[in-house]
C-alpha positions in Angstrom: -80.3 169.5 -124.0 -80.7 166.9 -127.1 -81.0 168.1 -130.7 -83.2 165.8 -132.5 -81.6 167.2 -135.6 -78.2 165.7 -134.9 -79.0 162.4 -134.5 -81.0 160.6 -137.8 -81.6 157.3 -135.1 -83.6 158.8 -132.4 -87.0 157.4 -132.5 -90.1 159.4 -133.7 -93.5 160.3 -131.6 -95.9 162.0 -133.7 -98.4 164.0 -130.9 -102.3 164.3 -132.6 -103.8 166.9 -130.0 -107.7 166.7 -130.3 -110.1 169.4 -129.4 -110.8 169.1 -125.6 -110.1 171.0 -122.5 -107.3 168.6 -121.6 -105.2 169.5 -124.1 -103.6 171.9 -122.1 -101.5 168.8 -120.6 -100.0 167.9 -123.9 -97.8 170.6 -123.6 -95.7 168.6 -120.7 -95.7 165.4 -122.5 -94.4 167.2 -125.4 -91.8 169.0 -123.9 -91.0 165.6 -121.5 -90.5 163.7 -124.4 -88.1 166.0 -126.0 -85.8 166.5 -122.9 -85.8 162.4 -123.4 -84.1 162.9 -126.4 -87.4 161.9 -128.4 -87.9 163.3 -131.8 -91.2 165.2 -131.6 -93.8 166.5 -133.8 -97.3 167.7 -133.1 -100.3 168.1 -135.4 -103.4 169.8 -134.5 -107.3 169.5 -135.3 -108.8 173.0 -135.9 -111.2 172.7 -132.4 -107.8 172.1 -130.8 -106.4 175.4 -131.3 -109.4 176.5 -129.6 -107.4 174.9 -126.0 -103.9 175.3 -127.0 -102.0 177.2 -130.0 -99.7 175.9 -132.5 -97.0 178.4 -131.2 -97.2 176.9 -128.2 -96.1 173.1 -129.0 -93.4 174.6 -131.6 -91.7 176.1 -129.2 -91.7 172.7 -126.7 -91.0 170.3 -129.8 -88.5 172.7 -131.6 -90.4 171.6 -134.9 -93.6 174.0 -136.4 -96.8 172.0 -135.6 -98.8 171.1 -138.2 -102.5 172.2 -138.9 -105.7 171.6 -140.9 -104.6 174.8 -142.8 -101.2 173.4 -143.8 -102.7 170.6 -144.6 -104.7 171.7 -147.5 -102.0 173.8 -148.6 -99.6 172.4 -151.8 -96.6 173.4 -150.1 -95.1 169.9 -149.7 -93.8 168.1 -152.6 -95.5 165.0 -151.5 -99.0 164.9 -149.0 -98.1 165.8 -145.7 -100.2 163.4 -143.6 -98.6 160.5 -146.4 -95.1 162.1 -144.8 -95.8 162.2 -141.6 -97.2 158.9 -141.5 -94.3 157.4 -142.9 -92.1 158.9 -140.4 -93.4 158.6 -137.2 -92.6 155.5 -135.1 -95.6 156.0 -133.0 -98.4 157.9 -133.0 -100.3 159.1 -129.5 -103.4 160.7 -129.8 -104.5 163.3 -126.7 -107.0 164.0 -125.9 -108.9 161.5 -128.0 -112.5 163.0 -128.6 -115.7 161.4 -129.1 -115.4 163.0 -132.5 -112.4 161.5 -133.7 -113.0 158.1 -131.5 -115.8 157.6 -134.0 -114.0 158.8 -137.0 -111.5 156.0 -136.3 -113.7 153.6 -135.4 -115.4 153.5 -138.9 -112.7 154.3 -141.2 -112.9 157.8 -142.3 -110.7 160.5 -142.6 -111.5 164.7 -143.0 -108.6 166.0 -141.7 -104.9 165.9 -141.3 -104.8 163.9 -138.1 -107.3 161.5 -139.3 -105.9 160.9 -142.7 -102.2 160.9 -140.8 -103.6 157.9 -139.0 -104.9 156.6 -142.4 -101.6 156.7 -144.0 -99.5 155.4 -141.2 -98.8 151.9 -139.7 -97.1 152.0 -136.6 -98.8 151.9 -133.2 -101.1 154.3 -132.4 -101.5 155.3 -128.2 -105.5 156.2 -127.5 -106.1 158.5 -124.5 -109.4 159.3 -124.5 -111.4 162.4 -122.3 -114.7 163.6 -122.4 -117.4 164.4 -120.3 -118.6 161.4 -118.3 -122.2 161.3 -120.1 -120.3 161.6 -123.1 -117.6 158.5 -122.3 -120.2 155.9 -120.9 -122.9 156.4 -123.9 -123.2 153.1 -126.0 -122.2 154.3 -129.3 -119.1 156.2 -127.8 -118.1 152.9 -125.6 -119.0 150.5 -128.9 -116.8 152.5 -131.1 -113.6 152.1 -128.2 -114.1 148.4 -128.4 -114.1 148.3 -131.9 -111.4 150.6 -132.2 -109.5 148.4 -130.1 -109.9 145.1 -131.8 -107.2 146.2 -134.0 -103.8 145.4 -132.8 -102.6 148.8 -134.2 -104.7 150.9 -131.0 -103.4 150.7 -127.5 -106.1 152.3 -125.2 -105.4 153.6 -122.2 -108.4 153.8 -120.1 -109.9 157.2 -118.9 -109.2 158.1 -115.3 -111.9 159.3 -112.4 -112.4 162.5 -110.8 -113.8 166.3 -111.0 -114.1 167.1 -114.6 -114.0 170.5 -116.4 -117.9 170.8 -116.6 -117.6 170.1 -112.8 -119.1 166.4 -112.9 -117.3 163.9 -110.7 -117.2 160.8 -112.6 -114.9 158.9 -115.5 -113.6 160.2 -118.4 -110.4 162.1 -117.4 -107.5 162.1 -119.6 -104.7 160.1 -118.0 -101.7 162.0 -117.1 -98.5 162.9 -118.7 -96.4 160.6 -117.2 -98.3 158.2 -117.4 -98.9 158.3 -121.2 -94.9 158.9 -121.4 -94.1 155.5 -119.4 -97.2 153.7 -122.2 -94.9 156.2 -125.0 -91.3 154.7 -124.1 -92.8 150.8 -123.7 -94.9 150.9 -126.6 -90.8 152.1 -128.3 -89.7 149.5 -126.8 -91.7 146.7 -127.7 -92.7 148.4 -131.7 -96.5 147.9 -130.1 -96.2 143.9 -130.0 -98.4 142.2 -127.2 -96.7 139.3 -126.6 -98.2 139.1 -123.3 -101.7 139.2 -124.4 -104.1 137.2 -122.6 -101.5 136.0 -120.0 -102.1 136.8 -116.2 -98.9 137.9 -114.5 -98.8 138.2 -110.6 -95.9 140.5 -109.4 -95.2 141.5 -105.7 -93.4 144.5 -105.0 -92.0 146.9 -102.3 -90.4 145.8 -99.1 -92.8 144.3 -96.3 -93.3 145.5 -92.7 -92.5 143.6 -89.9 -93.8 145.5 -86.8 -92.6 145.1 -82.9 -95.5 147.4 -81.4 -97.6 149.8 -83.6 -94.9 152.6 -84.8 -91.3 150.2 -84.5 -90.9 147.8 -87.6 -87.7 145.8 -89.3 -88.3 147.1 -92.4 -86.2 147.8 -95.5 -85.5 150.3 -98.0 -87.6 149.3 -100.8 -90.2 151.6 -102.7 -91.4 149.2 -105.0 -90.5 151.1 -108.1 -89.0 148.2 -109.8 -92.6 145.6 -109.1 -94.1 149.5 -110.7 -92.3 149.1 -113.7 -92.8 145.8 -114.1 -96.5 146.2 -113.8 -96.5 148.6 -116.3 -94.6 146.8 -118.7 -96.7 143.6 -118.7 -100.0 145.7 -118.8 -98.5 147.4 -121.6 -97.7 144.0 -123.9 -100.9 143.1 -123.1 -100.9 141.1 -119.8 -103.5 141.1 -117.4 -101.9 142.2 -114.0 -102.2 141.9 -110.5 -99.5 144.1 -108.2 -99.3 142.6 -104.8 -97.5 145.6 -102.7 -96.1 146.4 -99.6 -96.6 150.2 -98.2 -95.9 152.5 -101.5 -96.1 156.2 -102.3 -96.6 155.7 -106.4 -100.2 155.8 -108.1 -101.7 152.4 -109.4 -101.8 152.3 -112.6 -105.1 152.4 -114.9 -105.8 148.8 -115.7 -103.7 147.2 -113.0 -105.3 145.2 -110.0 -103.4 146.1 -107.1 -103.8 144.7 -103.5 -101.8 146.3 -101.0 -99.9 144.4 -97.7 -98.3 145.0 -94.7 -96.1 142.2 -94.0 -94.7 138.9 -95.0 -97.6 136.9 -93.6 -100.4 138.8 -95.5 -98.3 138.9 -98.7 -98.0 135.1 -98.5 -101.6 134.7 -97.9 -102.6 137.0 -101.3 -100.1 135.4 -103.7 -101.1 132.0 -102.8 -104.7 133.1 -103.6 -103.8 134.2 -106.8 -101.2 132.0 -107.9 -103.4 129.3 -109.3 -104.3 131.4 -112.1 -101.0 133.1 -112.8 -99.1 132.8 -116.2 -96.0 134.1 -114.9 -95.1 135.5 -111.2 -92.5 137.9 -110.5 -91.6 138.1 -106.9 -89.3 141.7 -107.0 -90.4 142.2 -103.3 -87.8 142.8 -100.8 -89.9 140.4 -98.2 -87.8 140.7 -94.9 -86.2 137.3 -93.0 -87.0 138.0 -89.9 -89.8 139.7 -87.3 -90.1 140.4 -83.8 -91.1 137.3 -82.2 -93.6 139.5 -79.8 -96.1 142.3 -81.1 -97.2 144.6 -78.4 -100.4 146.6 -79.3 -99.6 149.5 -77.8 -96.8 151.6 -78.6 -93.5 150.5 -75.8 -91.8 152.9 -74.0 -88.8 154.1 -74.3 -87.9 152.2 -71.1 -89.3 148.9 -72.1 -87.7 148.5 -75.9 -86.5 145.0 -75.2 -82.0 145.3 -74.6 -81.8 142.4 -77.2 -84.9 141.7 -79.5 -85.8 137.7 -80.2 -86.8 136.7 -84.1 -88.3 134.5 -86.2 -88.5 133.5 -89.1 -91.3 135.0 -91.9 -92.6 132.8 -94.7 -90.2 131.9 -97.6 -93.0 133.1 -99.9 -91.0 132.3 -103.3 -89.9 128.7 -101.7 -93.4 128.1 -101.1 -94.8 129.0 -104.9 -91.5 127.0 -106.2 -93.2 123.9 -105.0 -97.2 124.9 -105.2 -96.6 125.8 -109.2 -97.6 123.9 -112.0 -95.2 123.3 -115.2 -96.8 126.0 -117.4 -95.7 128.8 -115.0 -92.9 130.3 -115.1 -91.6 131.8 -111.7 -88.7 134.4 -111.6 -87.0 135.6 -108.5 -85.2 139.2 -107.4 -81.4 138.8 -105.6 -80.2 142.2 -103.9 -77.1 141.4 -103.3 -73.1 143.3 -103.0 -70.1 142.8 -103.8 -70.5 139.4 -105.9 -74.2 139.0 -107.1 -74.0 135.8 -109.4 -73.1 133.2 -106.9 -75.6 133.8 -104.5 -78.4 134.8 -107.3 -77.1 130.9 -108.7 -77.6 129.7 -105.2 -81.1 131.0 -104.8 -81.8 129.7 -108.5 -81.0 126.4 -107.8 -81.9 125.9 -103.8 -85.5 127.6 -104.4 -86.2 126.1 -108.2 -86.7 129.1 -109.6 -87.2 129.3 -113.3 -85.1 132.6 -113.7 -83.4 135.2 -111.3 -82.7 138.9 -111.3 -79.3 139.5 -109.5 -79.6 143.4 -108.2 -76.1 145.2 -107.3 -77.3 147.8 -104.7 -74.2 148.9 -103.9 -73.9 150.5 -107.2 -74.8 154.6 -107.9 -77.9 154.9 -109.0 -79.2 151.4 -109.0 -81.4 149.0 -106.4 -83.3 150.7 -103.9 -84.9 153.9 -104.0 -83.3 154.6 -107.5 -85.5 155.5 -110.6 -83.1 153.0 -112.5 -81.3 150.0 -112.3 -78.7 147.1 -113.5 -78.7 143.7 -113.2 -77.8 140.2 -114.4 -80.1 138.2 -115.6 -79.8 134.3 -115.0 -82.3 131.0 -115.2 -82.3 127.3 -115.1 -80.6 126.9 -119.1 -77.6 128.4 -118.1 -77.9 131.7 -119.7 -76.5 135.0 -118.3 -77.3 138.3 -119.8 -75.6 141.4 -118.4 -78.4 144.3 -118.3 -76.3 147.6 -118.2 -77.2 150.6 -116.2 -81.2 151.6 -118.0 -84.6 153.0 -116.4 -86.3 150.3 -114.6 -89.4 150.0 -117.3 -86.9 149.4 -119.9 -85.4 146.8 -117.3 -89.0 145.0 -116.8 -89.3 145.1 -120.7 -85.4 143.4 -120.8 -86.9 141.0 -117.9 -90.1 140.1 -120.3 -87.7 139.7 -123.0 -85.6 137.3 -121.6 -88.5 135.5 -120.2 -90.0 135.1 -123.3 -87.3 134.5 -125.7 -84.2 134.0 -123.9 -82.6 137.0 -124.9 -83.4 140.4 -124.4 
């Protein structure tokens, strides 16, 4: 288990819990973050402690949470909310209320998380939930997009579903993992949104390729790498489409996604939407080859074919190579063993790629399946950056960077 004592480098989330039924899931965010080695503090509104008590997210942080009470208290030699805003590296508020959404919104500050806000300037994380009534009125909506309209609030939209006053309907907080992936890219990046206003197109997952309706050539892909990279470019700011094959993950909030079968029908959707890409990522493990026959009903045991004829799918990333235009930018995956940079080079070059990832997934924990990854990361100016073993969002923010700037 970490000690955030021990090490004066581990980066800072400061945890603002608002008064609202959902503040019950803070407590696993909190104690997620910690077992990440995150640095973890909590403060408190008074209506909060109605939900959750302070005793509670002390003992998951391994700090004492902070309250209104302490607040007003001289006990520190300088103003708490002008120390904690000074330390934190990012601030997440949750369960943002309509109370403090408007608070924000217009400047004011009447308690210790409001005036910790005040005092700070690092990011701060929004995630709103309320009542549904309460999250679609005007006033609560105009205050979110005017909240938002400065760069230091990253709002993360409220989710739909069977609310605690038993109304179906928006306005559920998102969940803790999700806020923790929003947490460690928002570290990452220091809150920048170098992506803002760009539309990046990303397909992801391995395709099917069926001989009757329960036998495919397939591959081991989940698409958690095309996840991650969705949820990095949503978080710099991107607007994202996720073109996937068959995938057991949730969508994230804000992300267009358009599920697929095979290589034919993921062709067919990222030629529709490449026109109005920025940047297109193709991590999708498309297969080479299907069954050249497709029998609609399921074959028998007896009639499986003794040797099975194939063709050819579409070269999907060949075919954007040539339909892009100058300003895109188009950047290719290689799984590959053994050596990975010769054929990733080959690829780069034969299929004019702009950049390539080159995946070893004969490595432990890396390629398919695996929650993280390595890679080397190569493109058309020569450059070859080794990516050493890391979690796959902090590869898709590495991939961004490199993109970007060249370096990562």
């Amino acid at each position: 288990m970490p000690n955030p004592k021990s090490n004066p480098k581990l980066q800072k989330v400061l945890i603002c819990v608002g008064g609202g039924i959902a503040a019950y899931k803070v407590c696993e965010l909190v104690s997620t973050l910690f077992k990440t080695g995150v640095e973890v503090r909590v403060i408190l509104t008074r209506s909060a402690q109605e939900f959750i008590t302070p005793l509670t997210l002390a003992t998951l942080s391994r700090h004492p949470a902070y309250t209104d009470e302490l607040f007003w208290q001289p006990t520190h030699s300088r103003p708490l909310h002008i120390e904690l805003g000074e330390w934190a590296d990012l601030l997440v508020i949750a369960p943002l209320t309509a109370n403090t959404l408007a608070k924000l919104a217009h400047g004011m500050a009447d308690n210790l998380l409001t005036n910790t806000v005040l005092a700070s300037t690092c990011p701060v994380l929004l995630a709103p939930a309320m009542n549904t009534d309460m999250w679609e009125q005007l006033t609560v909506q105009r205050n979110w997009r005017q909240l938002l309209t400065d760069s230091r609030y990253h709002g993360m939209g409220t989710a739909s579903g069977l609310l605690a006053c038993d109304r179906v309907g928006a306005g559920r907080m998102a969940e803790p993992p999700e806020i923790l992936t929003y947490i460690q890219s928002l570290l990452h990046t220091g809150g920048k949104r170098d992506l803002a206003g760009k539309r990046v197109l990303i397909s992801a997952g391995g395709t099917r390729e069926y001989l009757d309706p329960v036998r495919f050539i397939g591959n081991p892909s989940t698409g958690k790498m095309g996840l991650a990279l969705a949820q990095a470019a949503l978080h710099r700011g991107a607007i994202v489409t996720l073109v996937h094959g068959p995938a057991s993950w949730d969508v994230p909030l804000g992300v267009q996604a358009i599920p697929v079968i095979n290589a034919e029908e993921m062709q067919h959707v990222m030629r529709e939407y490449l026109p109005n890409a920025d940047m297109i990522v193709m991590s999708a493990a498309v297969a080479d080859v299907k069954p050249r026959d497709y029998s609609t009903e399921k074959l028998p045991k007896r009639s499986l074919p003794q040797s099975l004829p194939l063709e050819p799918v579409p070269d999907i990333v060949s075919e954007l190579a040539q339909l892009k235009q100058p300003h895109q930018r188009l950047i290719g995956f290689a799984a590959q063993t053994g050596d990975i940079v010769t054929p990733a080079l080959e690829k780069l070059r034969s299929k004019k790629l702009d950049a390539i990832v080159a995946n070893p997934i004969d490595q432990a924990d890396s390629g398919f399946g695996s929650d993280n990854n390595q890679a080397i990361f190569l493109d058309q100016q020569g450059r070859q950056i080794e990516i050493a073993p890391c979690s796959k969002l902090q590869m898709a923010h590495h991939l961004y960077d490199f993109a970007l700037t060249g370096k990562t």
